[in-house]
C-alpha positions, 0 to 999 in steps of 0.5 A: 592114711593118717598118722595113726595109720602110719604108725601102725603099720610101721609097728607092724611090719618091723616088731615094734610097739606102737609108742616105739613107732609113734616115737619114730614118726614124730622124729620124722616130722619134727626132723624134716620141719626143724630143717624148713624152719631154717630154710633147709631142704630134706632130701630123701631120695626115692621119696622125694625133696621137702624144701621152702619157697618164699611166695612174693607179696601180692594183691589180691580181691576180697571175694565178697566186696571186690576190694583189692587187698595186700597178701604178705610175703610168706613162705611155704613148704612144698614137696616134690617126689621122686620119679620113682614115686611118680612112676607108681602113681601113674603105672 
C-alpha cells in the first residue's frame, strides 16, 4: 500500500473527497515527523510507538577496497507496533 492508496480508502470508508483525505494523511505524517525532528515519541496506541534513536558513531569497511572508514553519529526513527498489531500479523 502506498499513500495514494491509503488516502483512497480513508475517503472511502468515512464519505470524504480524496483532497479532504490527502489533507488528513499529510497532517498525519507532518504531525508524527514534526515530533521526531524534536525528539519526541508518537504514541499511538494499539498501533504502535514512532520514536528517535541516536546510532553512535562507528567504523565501517568500504566494500569494494576494504578500507576502514568513519560512519557518523545520526539518528534514526524507528517504529515499534503494538501487540495487538502484532497479533494480527502472526494470527
Amino acid at each position: 500500500m502506498n499513500t495514494t492508496d491509503l488516502i483512497e480508502k480513508i475517503a472511502a470508508a468515512h464519505g470524504l473527497t480524496k483532497s479532504a483525505a490527502k489533507g488528513i494523511v499529510d497532517g498525519v505524517f507532518k504531525a508524527i515527523a514534526d515530533a521526531a525532528a524534536t525528539g519526541e515519541e508518537t504514541n499511538l496506541p494499539g498501533f504502535g510507538k514512532f520514536k528517535v534513536q541516536d546510532r553512535p558513531a562507528r567504523e565501517g569497511r568500504n566494500p569494494s577496497t576494504g578500507a576502514k572508514v568513519q560512519i557518523a553519529a545520526s539518528k534514526k526513527l524507528a517504529f515499534q507496533p503494538a501487540k495487538a498489531v502484532k497479533d494480527r500479523l502472526n494470527g
